[in-house]
N, C-alpha and C positions, 0 to 999 in steps of 0.2 A: 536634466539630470547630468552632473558631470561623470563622467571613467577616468578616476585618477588612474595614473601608470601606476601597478600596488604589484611588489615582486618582492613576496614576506622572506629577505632573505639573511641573512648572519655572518660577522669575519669574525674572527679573532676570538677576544673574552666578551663572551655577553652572558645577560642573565638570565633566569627560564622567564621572568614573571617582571614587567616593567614596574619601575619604584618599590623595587624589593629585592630583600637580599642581596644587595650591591656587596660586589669582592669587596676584600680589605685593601684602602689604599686607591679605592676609585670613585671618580665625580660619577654622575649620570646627567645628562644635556639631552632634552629632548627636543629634536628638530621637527615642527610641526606647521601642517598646510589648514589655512581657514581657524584658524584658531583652537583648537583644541577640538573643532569639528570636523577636521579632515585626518586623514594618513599620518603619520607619526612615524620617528626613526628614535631610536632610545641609543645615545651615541657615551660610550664607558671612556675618561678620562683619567690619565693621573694626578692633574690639579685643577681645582676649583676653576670652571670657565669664564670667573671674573672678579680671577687677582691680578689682576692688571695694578701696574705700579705708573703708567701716564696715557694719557688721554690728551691728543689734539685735535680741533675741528669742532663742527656743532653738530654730528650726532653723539647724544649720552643721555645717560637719567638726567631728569631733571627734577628739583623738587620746590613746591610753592608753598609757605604759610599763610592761606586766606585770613588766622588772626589778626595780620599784619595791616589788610585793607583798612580803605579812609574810612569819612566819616557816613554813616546809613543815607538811602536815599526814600522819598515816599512810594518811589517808582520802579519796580520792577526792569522798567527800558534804561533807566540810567544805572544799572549794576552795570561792574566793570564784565567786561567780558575777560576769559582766562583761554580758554582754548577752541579752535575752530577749524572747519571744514566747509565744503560745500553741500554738507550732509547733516550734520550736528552744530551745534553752539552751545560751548558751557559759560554758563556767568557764575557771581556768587553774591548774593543780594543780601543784604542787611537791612531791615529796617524797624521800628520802633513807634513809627505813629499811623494812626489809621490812615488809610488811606483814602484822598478827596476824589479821586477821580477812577474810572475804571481802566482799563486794559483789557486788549485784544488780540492776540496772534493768528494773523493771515499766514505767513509764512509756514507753521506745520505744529503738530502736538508739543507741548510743555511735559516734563518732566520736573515737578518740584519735591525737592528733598528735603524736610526739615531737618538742619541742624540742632539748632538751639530753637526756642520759646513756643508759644503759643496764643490759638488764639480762634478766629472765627473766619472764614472765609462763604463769601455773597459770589453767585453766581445765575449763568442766565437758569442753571436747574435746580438753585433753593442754595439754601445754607448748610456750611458744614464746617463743624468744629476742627482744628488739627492741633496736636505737640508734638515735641522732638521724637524724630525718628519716622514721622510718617514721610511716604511718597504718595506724590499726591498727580494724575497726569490730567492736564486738562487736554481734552478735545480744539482740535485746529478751527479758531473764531468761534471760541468761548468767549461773553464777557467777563468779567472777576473783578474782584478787589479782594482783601483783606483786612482784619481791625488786629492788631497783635491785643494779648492780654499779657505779654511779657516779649521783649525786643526777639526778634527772628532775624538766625540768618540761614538761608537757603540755598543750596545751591541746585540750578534749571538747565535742565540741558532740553534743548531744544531740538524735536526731528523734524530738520526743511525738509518742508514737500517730503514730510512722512507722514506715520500715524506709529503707535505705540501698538502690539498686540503682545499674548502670553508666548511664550516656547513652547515648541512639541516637547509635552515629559514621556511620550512612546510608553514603553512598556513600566512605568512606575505610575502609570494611572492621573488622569486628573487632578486627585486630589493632593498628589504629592507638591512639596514645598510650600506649596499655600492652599488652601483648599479656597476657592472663586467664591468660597460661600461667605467668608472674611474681606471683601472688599465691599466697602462703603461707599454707598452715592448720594449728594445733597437730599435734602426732604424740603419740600415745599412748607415749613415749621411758620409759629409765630414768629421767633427773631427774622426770618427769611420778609413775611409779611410787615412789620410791624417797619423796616426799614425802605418798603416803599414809598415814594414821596410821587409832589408834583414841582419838586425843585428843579433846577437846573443842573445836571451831571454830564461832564466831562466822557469820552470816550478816546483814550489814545491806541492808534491801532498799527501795529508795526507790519506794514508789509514791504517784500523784497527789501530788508530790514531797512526801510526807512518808515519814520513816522509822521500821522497823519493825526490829523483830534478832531471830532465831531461832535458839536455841543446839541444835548437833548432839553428841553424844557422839564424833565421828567424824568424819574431813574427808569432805565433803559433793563433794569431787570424786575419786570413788574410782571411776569407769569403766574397763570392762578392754577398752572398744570398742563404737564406731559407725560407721552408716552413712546417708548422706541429703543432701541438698542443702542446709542450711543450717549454718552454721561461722563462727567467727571468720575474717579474712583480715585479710592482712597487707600492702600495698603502701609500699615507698618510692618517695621520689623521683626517686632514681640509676635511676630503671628505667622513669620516664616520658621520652617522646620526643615532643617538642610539636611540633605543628604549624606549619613555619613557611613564610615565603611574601616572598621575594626584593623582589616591587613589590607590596606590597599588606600595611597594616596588619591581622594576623587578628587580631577581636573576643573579648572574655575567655571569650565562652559556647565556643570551641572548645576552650578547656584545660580543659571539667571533667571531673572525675574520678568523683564521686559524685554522685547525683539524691536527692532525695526529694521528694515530692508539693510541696512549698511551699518548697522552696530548694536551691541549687546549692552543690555544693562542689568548688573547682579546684585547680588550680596555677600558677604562673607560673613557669616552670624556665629556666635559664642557655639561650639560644639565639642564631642571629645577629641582630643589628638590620638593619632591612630595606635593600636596597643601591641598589637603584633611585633615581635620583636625584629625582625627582619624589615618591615614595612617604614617607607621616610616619616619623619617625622614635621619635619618643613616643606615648601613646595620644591620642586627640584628645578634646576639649575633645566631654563629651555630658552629659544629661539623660536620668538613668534612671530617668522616673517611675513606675514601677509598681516598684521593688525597691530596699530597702535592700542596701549593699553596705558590707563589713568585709573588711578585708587585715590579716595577721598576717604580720610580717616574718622565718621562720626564719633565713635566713644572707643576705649581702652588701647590695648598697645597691640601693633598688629604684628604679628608672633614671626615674619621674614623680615622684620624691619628692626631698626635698632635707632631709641630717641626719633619716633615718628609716631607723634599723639594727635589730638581731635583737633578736625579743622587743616588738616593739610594736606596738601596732593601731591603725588608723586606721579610722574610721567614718563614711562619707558619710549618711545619710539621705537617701530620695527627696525631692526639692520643688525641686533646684538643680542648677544645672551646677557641674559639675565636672572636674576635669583637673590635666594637668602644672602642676608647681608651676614658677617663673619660671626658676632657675637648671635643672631637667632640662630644659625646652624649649629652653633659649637653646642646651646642650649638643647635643640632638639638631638643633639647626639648624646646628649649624656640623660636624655628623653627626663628632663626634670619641670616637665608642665603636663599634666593631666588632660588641660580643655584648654582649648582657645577665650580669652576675652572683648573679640575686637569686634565693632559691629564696620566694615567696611561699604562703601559702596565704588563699584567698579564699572567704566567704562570700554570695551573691546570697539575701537572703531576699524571697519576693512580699507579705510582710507586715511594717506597720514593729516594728522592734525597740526594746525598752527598754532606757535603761542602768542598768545595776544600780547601788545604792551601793558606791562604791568607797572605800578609803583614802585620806585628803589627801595629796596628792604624786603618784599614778596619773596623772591625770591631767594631761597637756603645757598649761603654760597659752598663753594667745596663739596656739594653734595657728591660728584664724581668719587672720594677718597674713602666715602664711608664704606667702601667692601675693601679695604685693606687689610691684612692683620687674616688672612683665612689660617685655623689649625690645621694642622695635618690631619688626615683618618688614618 
């Protein structure tokens, strides 16, 4: 258990109630430890903490169009990789034809995010269908493949030498955000059966990510039944129910979905924006120095961004504030959106992340300049 130093104390102009009621004519900037799970300082400014008019050096936002990647692979191992740690690995896989051979991850649990398609995925515990929008996490040295019935693209974040568990939701009860009773695990089916062979199947197995292929005489997922507390599962997002809170902006650490030891993984799901007249209407303007943070844009427009649709990610790095970009604030100030429409998924890692080399064109140039232009309050 750690004992932050925590001395609840106040200068100057503050306000009674954090993300509300801010004076006329002031930012609010929250300075936060562990990510929106530790101690917190709610700091009153006169202008926007990031209208900055130049930026030099390589810490800044940055932003990626996954639309932009090459061409699909059958393989899972051969997605490009996007960002990385000694804790996590994000790729972003496209693919479109079934697949000949299986897959296997030694190195730590999968995290699959359907983007786009659908379609059928074979594993060592039966068959299970998936479409857009599902998360899907497989278990560390699972077999798998998948058949698409329309092209997929996914993106995998992988936890080395982790495992995927739920978040404590404390006092909002189990059933809150998702209720466990909505997650789905293969079934031992006829499609599961009916694709056992005595062929010859491929196994490619990525450990200490390098890969290795061991050839079976026989499809290597040929189980006639188990039992036990460890499975694939299946969540979408049509089946989360966020948290939400009429006069009071709630912070991103309430919408996660998944934990693992060294980073968060959430959602940001269509819900109302808050009505209270006093209460932000956008996220506020904070400082999360202890955690790099990556958004992946699945569907609609995501309500602190401006011109950032499906299919791309945006990457803060810890060191800066960060926030609404000029045109979603000015929007949430004159509060003319009812609900949010954006199904987000978001990354919190406690360790900083690397970008991977990408293709020219991936990446949004000028993204740095898109908070210019802040109104006044």
């Amino acid at each position: 258990m750690r004992r932050w130093i925590r001395l609840p104390l106040s200068e100057g102009i503050t306000t009674r109630q954090a993300h509300v009621d801010l004076p006329a004519g002031t930012y609010e900037r929250e300075l936060g430890r562990e990510g929106f799970f530790g101690p917190s300082t709610q700091m009153l400014h006169k202008h926007p903490p990031t209208s900055w008019t130049n930026w030099e050096g390589p810490l800044r936002p940055r932003a990626f169009d996954m639309n932009a990647l090459g061409m699909p692979s059958v393989s899972p191992w051969d997605a490009p990789l996007v960002l990385y740690n000694d804790h996590l690995r994000i790729r972003y896989w496209r693919s479109d034809g079934k697949m000949d051979h299986l897959v296997r991850n030694g190195d730590g649990d999968d995290m699959i995010f359907i983007h786009e398609g659908a379609g059928d995925l074979f594993c060592d515990y039966g068959h299970l269908t998936f479409r857009d929008g599902d998360y899907i996490v497989m278990p560390r040295g699972t077999c798998w493949r998948i058949e698409p019935s329309a092209p997929v693209s996914a993106l995998m974040v992988e936890a080395t030498n982790d495992a995927y568990q739920l978040p404590e939701k404390g006092i909002l009860g189990n059933q809150a955000i998702f209720d466990p009773n909505v997650l789905d695990v293969p079934r031992i089916d006829e499609a599961f059966k009916a694709q056992q062979s005595e062929d010859e199947w491929r196994v490619r197995i990525q450990k200490r990510h390098l890969l290795s292929t061991v050839t079976f005489p026989f499809n290597p997922l040929d189980a006639v039944g188990w039992h036990g507390e460890v499975a694939p599962v299946r969540l979408n997002w049509r089946d989360i129910r966020p948290i939400v809170s009429a006069r009071y902006h709630i912070p991103p650490s309430a919408h996660a979905n998944f934990v693992a030891a060294r980073f968060v993984i959430g959602t940001f799901a269509p819900r109302p924006i808050e009505s209270d007249p006093g209460a932000l209407k956008v996220p506020y303007f904070h400082n999360n120095d202890d955690y790099d943070e990556m958004i992946f844009i699945h569907r609609g427009q995501m309500f602190s961004r401006d011109n950032f649709g499906p299919g791309m990610i945006g990457f803060n790095p810890s060191g800066f504030a960060h926030g609404p970009q000029p045109k979603a604030f000015a929007i949430g100030a004159r509060r003319a959106r009812a609900e949010t429409d954006e199904v987000v998924l978001y990354v919190d890692s406690r360790d900083p992340m690397q970008i991977a080399e990408l293709p020219e064109g991936v990446e949004v140039p000028n993204y740095i300049e898109s908070w210019r232009g802040y109104p006044q309050a």
